[in-house]
C-alpha positions as CSV (number, residue, x, y, z in Angstrom):
1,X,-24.6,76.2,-6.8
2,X,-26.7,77.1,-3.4
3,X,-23.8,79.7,-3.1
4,X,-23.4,81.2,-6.1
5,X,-27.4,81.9,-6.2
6,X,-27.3,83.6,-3.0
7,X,-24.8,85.4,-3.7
8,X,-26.5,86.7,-7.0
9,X,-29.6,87.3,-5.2
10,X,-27.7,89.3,-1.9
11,X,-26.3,91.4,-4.9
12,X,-29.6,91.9,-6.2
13,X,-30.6,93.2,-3.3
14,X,-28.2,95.8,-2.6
15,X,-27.9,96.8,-6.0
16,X,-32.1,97.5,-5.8
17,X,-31.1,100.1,-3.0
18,X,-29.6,102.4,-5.6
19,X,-31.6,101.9,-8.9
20,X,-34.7,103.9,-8.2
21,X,-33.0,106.5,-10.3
22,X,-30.0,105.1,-12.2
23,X,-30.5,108.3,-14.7
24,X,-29.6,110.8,-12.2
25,X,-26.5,109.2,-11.5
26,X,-25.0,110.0,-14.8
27,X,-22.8,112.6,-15.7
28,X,-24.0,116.2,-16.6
29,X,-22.8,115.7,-20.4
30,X,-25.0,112.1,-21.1
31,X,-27.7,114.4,-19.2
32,X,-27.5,117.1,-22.4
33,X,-27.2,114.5,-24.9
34,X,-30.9,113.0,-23.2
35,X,-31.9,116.5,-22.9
36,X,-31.0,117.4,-26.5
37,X,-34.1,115.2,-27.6
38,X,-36.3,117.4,-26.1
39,X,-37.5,121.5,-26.9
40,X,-36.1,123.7,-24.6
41,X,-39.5,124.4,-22.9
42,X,-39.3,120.7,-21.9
43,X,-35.5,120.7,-20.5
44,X,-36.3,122.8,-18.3
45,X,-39.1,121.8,-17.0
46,X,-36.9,118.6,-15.7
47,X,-35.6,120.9,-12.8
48,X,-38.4,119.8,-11.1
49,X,-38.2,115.9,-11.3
50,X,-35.0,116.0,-8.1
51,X,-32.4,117.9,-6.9
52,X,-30.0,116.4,-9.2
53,X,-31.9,117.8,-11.7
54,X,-32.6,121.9,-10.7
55,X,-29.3,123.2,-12.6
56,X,-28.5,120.9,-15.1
57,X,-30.7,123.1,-17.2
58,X,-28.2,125.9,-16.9
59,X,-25.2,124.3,-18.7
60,X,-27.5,122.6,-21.3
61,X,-25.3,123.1,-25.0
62,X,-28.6,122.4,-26.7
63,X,-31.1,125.4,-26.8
64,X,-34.2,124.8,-29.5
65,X,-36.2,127.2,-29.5
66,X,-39.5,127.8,-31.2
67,X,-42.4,130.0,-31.2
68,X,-44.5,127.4,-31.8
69,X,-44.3,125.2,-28.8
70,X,-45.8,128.1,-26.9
71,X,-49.8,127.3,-27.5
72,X,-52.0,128.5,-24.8
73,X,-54.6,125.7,-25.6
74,X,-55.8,123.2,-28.0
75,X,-57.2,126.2,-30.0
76,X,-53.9,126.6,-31.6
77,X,-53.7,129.9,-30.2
78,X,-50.1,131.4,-29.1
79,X,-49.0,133.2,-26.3
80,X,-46.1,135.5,-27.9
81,X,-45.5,137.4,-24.2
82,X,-45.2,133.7,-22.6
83,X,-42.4,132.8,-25.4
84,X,-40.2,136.4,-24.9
85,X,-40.7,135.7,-21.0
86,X,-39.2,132.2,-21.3
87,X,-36.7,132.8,-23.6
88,X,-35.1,136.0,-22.0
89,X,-35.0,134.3,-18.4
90,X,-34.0,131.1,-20.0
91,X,-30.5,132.8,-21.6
92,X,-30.3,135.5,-18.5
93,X,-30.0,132.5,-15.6
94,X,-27.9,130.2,-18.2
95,X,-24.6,129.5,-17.3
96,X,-21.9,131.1,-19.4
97,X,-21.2,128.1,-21.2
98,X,-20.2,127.6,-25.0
99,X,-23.0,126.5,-26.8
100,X,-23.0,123.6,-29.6
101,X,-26.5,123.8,-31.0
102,X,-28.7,126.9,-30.9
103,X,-32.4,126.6,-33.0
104,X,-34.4,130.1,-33.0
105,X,-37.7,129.7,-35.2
106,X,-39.8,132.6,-34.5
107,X,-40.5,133.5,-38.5
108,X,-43.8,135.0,-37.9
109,X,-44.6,138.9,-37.0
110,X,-45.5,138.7,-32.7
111,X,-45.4,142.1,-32.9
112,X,-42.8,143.3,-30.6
113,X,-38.9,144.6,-30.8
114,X,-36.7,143.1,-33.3
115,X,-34.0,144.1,-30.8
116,X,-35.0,141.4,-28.6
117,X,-34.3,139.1,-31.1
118,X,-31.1,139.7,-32.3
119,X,-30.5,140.4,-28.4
120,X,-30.9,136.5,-28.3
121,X,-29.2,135.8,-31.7
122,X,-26.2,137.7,-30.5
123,X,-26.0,135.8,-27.1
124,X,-25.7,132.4,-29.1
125,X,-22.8,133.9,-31.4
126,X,-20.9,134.7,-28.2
127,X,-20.9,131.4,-27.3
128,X,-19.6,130.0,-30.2
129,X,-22.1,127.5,-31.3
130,X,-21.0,124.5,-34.1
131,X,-24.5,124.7,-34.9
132,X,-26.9,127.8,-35.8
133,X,-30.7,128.1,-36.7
134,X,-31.7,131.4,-37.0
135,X,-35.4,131.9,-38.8
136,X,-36.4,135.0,-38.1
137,X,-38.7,137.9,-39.2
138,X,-36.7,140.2,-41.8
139,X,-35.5,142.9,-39.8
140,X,-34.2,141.1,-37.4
141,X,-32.3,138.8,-39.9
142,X,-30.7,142.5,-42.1
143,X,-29.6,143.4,-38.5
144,X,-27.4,140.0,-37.9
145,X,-26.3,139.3,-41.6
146,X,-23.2,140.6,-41.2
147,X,-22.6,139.0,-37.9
148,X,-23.6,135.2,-38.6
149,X,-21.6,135.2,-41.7
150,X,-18.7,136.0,-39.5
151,X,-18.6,133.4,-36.8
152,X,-15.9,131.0,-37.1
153,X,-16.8,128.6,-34.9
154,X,-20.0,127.3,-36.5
155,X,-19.9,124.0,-38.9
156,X,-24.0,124.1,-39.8
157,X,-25.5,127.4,-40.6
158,X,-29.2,127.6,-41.1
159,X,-30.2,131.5,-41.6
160,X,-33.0,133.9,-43.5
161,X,-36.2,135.1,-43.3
162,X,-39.1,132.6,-44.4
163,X,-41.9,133.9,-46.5
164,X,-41.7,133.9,-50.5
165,X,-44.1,136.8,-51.1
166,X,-42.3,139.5,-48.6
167,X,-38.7,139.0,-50.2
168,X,-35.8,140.9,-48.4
169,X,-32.3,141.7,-49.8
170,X,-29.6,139.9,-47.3
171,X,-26.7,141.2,-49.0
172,X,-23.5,139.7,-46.5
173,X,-20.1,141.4,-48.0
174,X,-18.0,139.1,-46.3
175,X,-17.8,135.8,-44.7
176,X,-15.5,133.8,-41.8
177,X,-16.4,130.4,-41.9
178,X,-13.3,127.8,-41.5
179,X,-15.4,125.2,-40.1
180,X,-18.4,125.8,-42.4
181,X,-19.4,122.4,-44.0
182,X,-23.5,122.9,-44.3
183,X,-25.4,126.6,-45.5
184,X,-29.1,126.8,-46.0
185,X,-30.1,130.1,-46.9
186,X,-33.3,132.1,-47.0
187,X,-34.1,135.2,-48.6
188,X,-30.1,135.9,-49.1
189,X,-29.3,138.2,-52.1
190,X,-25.8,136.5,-52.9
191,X,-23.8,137.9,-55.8
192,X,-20.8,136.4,-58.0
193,X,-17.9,138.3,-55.6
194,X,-19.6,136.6,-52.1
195,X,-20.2,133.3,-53.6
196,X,-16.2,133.0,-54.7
197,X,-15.2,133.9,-51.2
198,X,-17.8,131.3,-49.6
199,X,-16.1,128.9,-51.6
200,X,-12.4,129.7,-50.4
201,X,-13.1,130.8,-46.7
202,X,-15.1,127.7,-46.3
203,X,-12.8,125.2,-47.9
204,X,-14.9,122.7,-45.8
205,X,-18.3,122.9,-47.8
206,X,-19.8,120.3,-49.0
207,X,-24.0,120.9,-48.5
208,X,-25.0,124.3,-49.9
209,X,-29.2,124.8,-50.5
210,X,-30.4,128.3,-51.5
211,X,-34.3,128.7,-51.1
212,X,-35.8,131.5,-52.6
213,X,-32.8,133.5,-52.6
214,X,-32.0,136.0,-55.5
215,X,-29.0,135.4,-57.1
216,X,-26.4,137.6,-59.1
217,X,-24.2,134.7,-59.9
218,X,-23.5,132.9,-63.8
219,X,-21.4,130.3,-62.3
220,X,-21.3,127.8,-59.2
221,X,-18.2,126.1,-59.2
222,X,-16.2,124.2,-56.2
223,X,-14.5,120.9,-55.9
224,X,-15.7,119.7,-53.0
225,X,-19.7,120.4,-53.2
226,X,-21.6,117.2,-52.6
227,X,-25.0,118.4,-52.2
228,X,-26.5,121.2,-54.1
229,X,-30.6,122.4,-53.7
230,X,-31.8,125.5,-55.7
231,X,-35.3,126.1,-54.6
232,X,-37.6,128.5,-56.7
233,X,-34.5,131.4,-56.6
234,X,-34.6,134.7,-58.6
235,X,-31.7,135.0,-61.4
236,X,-31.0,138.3,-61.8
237,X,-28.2,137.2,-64.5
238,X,-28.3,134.1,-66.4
239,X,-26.5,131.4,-64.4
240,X,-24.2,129.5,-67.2
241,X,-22.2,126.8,-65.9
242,X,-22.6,124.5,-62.5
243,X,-19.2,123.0,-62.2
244,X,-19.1,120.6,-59.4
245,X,-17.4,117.1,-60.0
246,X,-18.0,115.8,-56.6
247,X,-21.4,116.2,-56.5
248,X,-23.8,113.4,-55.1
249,X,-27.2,115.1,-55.0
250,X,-28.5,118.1,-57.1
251,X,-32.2,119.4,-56.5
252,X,-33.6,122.3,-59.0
253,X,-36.9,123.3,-58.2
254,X,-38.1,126.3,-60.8
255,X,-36.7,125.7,-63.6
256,X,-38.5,127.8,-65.6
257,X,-37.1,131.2,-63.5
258,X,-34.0,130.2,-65.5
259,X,-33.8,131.5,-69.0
260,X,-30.6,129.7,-70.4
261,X,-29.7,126.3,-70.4
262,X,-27.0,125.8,-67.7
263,X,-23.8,124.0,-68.4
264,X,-23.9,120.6,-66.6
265,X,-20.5,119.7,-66.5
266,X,-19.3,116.5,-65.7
267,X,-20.3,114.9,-63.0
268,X,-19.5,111.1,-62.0
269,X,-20.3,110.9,-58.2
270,X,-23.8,112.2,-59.3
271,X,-26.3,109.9,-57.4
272,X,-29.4,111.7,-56.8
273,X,-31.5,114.5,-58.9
274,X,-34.4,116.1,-58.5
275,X,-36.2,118.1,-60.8
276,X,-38.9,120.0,-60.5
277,X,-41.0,121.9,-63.4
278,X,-43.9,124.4,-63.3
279,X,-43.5,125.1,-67.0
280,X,-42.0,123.4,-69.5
281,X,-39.0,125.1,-71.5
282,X,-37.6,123.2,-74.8
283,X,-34.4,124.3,-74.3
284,X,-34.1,121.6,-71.3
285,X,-34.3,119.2,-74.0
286,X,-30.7,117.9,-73.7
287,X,-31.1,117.6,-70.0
288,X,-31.0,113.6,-69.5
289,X,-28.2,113.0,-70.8
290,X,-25.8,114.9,-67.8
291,X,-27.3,112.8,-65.2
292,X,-27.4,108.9,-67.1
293,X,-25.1,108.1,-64.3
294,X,-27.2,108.5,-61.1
295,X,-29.0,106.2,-58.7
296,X,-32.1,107.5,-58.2
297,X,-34.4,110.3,-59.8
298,X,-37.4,112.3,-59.7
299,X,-39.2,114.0,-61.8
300,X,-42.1,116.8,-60.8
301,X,-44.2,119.5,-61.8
302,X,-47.3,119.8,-64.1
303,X,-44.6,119.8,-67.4
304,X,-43.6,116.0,-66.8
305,X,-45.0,114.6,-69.4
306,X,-43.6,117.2,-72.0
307,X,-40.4,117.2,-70.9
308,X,-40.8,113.3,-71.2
309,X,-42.1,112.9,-74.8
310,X,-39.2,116.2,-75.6
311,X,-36.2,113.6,-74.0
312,X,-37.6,110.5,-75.1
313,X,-36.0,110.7,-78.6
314,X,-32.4,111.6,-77.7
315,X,-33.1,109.6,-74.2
316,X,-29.8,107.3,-72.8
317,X,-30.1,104.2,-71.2
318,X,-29.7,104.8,-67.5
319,X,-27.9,101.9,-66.4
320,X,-27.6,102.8,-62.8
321,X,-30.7,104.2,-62.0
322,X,-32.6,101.9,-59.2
323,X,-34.9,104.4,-57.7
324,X,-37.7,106.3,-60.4
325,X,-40.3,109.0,-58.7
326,X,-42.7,110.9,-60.9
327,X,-45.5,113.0,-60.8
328,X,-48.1,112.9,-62.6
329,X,-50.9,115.9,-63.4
330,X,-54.5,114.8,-64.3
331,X,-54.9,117.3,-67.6
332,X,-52.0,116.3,-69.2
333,X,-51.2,112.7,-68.1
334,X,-49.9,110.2,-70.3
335,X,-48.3,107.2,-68.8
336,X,-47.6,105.6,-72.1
337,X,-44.8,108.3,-72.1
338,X,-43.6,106.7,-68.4
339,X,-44.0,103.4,-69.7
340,X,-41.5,104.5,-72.6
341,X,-39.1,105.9,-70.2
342,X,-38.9,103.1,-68.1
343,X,-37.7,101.0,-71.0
344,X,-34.5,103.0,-70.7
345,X,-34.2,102.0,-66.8
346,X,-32.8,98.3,-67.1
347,X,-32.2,98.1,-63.5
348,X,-34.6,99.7,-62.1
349,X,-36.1,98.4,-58.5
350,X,-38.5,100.9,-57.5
351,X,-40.8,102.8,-59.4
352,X,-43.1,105.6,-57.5
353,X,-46.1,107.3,-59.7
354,X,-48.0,110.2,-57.9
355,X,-51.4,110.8,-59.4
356,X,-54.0,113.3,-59.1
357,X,-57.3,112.6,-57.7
358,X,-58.5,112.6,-60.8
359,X,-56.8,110.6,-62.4
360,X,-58.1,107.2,-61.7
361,X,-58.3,105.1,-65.2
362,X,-57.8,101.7,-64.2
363,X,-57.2,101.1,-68.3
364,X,-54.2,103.0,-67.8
365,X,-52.7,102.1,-64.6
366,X,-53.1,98.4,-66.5
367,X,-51.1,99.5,-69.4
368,X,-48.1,101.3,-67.2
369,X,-47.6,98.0,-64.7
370,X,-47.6,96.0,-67.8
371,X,-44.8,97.9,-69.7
372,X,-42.8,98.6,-66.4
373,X,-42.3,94.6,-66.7
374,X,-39.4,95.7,-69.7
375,X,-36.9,95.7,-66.1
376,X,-35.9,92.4,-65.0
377,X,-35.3,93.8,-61.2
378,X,-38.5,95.7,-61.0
379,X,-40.0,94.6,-57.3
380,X,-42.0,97.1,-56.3
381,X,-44.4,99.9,-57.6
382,X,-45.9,102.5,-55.4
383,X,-49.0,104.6,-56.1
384,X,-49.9,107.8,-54.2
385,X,-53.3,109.0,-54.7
386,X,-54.8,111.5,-52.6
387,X,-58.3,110.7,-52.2
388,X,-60.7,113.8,-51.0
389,X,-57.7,115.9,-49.5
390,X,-57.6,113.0,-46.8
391,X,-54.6,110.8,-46.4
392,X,-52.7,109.8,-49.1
393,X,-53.1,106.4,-49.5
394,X,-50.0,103.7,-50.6
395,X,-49.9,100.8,-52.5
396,X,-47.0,98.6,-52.6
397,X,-47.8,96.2,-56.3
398,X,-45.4,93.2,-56.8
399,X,-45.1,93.4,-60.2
400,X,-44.6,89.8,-60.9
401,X,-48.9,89.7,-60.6
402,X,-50.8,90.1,-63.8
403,X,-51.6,93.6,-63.8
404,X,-55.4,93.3,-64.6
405,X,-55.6,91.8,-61.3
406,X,-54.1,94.2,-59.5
407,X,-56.9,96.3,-60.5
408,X,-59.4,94.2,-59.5
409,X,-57.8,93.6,-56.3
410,X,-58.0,97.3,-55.9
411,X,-61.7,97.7,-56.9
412,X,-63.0,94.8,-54.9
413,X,-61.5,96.3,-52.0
414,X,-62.8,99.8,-52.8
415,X,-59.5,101.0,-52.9
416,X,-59.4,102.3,-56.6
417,X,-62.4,103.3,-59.0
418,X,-62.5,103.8,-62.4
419,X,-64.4,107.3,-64.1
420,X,-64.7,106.7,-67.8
């Protein structure tokens, strides 16, 4: 025993000789993967910590780069000279080395050379990066359109221009993606011709979200699409049918830019949808019934509660749903018509009401926590109520307590108050 603890302890002491810096002693590749959780500015800045540490910068396969972690001071204010200085030595002393993640997120006008910026946009698609970020201001994004839709090495595309009211037509003619399995577009004028051939040059695709895009298309249709986001786009032509049958998630935000109902077809790996309404239109009224099947739902937008008492009659019992969000608007809320819907949610675990500020009846939060006891496995409801503009607050209501004093819990601890 006398031996064996010397002998851990003379091993102790040698090994102490060499652990003031165990990190430097790894390998250059588990350096970038430590590296890759920080911004660029902050990789670099390592090249100061040893000698180990001066180049390792240089072969770094992670570049993120964005505008905004160039603040001059805590005033918020930027320094857009500082971030074209960085970012133009940074790629000019890299090492020629491929590239597997490259994040450029300079969206907003700094008033200089669009050249510059599809300078550095170019200098990531010669390095055939697996994964590409480019949010950039519009005429900077028309000049590499054709470009980015033409890299084949890339697997995660992220491109457009961000800003809703300043709308720009990307129009890409063709696309040579192999690899291609995630798109999130911006701004992209896509047509029915483009959107075929995304569909069989990427054979790979399976995550496709259009944001504010403007779309010439009546039909999306591929086999292997498992998540699908529309986000406030532009329909030129009435979309008609979304065939998809291995679908798992589908988001629809702005409905109401869509004229005709769209042709749900069948879709049994359906698992998540989110809808989102800023008017209501009665031809959604069939809408339910396409997604009985999924696991979770939300519902949002100031036309809830229509859409709700236009569904309720034809309504089918969603067997599988376990997860229920909705959003509720203070001139038009009714949570008797919740309450009703919930009855057709036998299983349902978690239900999540968002209120207005104004909407604080305790009378009524007492009547929707009383119905919501119609499911057997309800556990949990949670409340979000923004009170003042300050943080929303949370409250997590085991629903197996008498609802009445749940609201006197709430009141006594002044975090709920009633305006008759």
């Amino acid at each position: 025993m006398v031996k064996r603890r010397g002998t851990s302890k003379l091993l102790r002491m040698k090994g102490s000789e060499n652990t003031d810096d165990l990190i430097s002693g790894l390998p250059d590749m588990l350096l970038h993967h430590i590296m890759s959780f920080l911004n660029t500015r902050e990789a670099v800045q390592t090249c100061i910590l040893s000698k180990r540490w001066k180049n390792v910068w240089r072969t770094l396969p992670y570049l993120y780069l964005n505008f905004n972690d160039f603040k001059l001071d805590v005033s918020n204010r930027y320094s857009p000279d500082l971030f074209i200085d960085f970012v133009s030595n940074l790629l000019l002393h890299r090492d020629p080395t491929c590239l597997h993640t490259f994040q450029l997120d300079c969206r907003y006008p700094l008033n200089y050379d669009d050249e510059i910026i599809s300078g550095w946009a170019r200098y990531a698609l010669m390095h055939s990066p697996r994964v590409l970020s480019l949010l950039v201001p519009k005429n900077a994004a028309s000049q590499l359109c054709h470009s980015v839709f033409n890299c084949t090495s890339l697997e995660e595309l992220h491109f457009g221009y961000i800003n809703m009211l300043d709308q720009i037509k990307l129009v890409p003619e063709t696309i040579v993606a192999p690899h291609l399995r995630h798109l999130r577009l911006y701004n992209v004028h896509l047509n029915e011709k483009f959107m075929e051939k995304m569909f069989s040059e990427c054979p790979g695709l399976t995550d496709l979200h259009l944001v504010w895009c403007i779309l010439k298309i009546r039909s999306i249709r591929s086999q292997k699409l498992k998540c699908l986001t529309l986000h406030q786009c532009e329909y030129e032509v009435d979309m008609q049918v979304i065939d998809a049958p291995s679908l798992t998630e589908l988001c629809i935000k702005g409905l109401e830019a869509i004229r005709y109902e769209i042709n749900i077809t069948s879709m049994p790996s359906l698992l998540k949808v989110v809808v989102s309404y800023s008017s209501f239109q009665p031809r959604w009224s069939v809408i339910f019934p396409r997604f009985s099947n999924v696991q979770q739902l939300e519902l949002k937008g100031p036309s809830i509660e229509t859409l709700l008492e236009t569904e309720l009659p034809t309504c089918p019992i969603f067997h599988n749903l376990r997860s229920l969000f909705i959003q509720l608007h203070c001139r038009t809320c009714d949570i008797a018509l919740t309450a009703n819907f919930v009855r057709y949610c036998p299983k349902l675990e978690e239900l999540v009401l968002s209120l207005d500020y104004y909407c604080q009846c305790a009378t009524t939060l007492t009547n929707v926590f009383r119905e919501t006891r119609i499911s057997k496995e309800l556990r949990t409801a949670t409340l979000f109520r923004p009170k003042l503009l300050r943080k929303i607050k949370v409250f997590h209501i085991d629903c197996c307590i008498k609802a009445e004093q749940i609201v006197q819990a709430l009141k006594h601890k002044g975090l709920w108050e009633c305006r008759n």
